[in-house]
N, C-alpha and C positions, 0 to 999 in steps of 0.2 A: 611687545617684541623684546624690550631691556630683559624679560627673566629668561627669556629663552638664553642666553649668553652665561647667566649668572646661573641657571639650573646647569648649563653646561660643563660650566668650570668646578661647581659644586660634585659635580659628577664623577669626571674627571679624577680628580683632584683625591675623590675618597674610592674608585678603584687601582688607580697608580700605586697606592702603599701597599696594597697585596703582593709581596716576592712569588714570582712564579718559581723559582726554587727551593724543595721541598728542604734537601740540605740547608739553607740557609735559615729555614723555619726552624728546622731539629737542630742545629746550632744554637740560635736565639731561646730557646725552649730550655736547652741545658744552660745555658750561660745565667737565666733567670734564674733557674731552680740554684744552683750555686753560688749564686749572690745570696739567694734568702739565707740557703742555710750559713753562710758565713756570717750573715747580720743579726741570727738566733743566736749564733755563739756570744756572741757580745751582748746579750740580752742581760740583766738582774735576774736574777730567782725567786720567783714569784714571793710574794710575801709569806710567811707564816701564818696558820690561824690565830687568832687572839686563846684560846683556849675557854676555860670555864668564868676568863674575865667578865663583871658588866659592862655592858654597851652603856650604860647609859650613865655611869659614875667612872668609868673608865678604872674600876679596880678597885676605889677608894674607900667606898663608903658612904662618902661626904659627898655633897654636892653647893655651890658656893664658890667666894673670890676667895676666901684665904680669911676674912675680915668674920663676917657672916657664913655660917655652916649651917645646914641642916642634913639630917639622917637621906639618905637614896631612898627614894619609896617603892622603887622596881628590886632591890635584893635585901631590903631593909636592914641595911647597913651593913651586911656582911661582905660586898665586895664579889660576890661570885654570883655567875647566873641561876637563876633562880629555876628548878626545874619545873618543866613544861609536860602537861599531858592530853594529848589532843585524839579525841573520841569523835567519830561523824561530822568535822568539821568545826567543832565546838573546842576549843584551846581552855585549859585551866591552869592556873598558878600556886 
């Protein structure tokens, strides 16, 4: 007998936030969309792409603390990515 009370108010409770005023829907609707776009304005600009940088030496070369170096073995040692060519789902370097 307790859920009967408790489905009641549950009930209740989530048809009452429906505005029966359609105006007040179309209000709410523009007032949303005008916040977004006001809060895209103030958005960054998406980052840049890295360009023909390596991912994986970040541009250098080198890979290491500063102390210890070794050659990048993904652009070997040149710093730029290394082109790719991909046939039937098969990638070559």
């Amino acid at each position: 007998m307790r859920w009967v009370i408790v489905f009641a108010a549950m009930f209740v409770g989530c048809v009452a936030s429906i505005p029966a005023d359609h105006g007040l829907t179309a209000d709410l609707a523009c007032e949303a969309s005008r916040t977004i776009v006001q809060l895209r304005r103030g958005m960054p600009p998406a980052p840049k792409p890295a360009g023909d940088r390596c991912d994986n030496c970040d541009g250098t070369g080198t890979l290491g603390d500063g102390r210890i170096t070794r050659q990048c073995p993904v652009c070997k040692g040149t710093g730029k990515k290394p082109a790719t060519v991909c046939t039937t789902g098969t990638c070559y370097r």
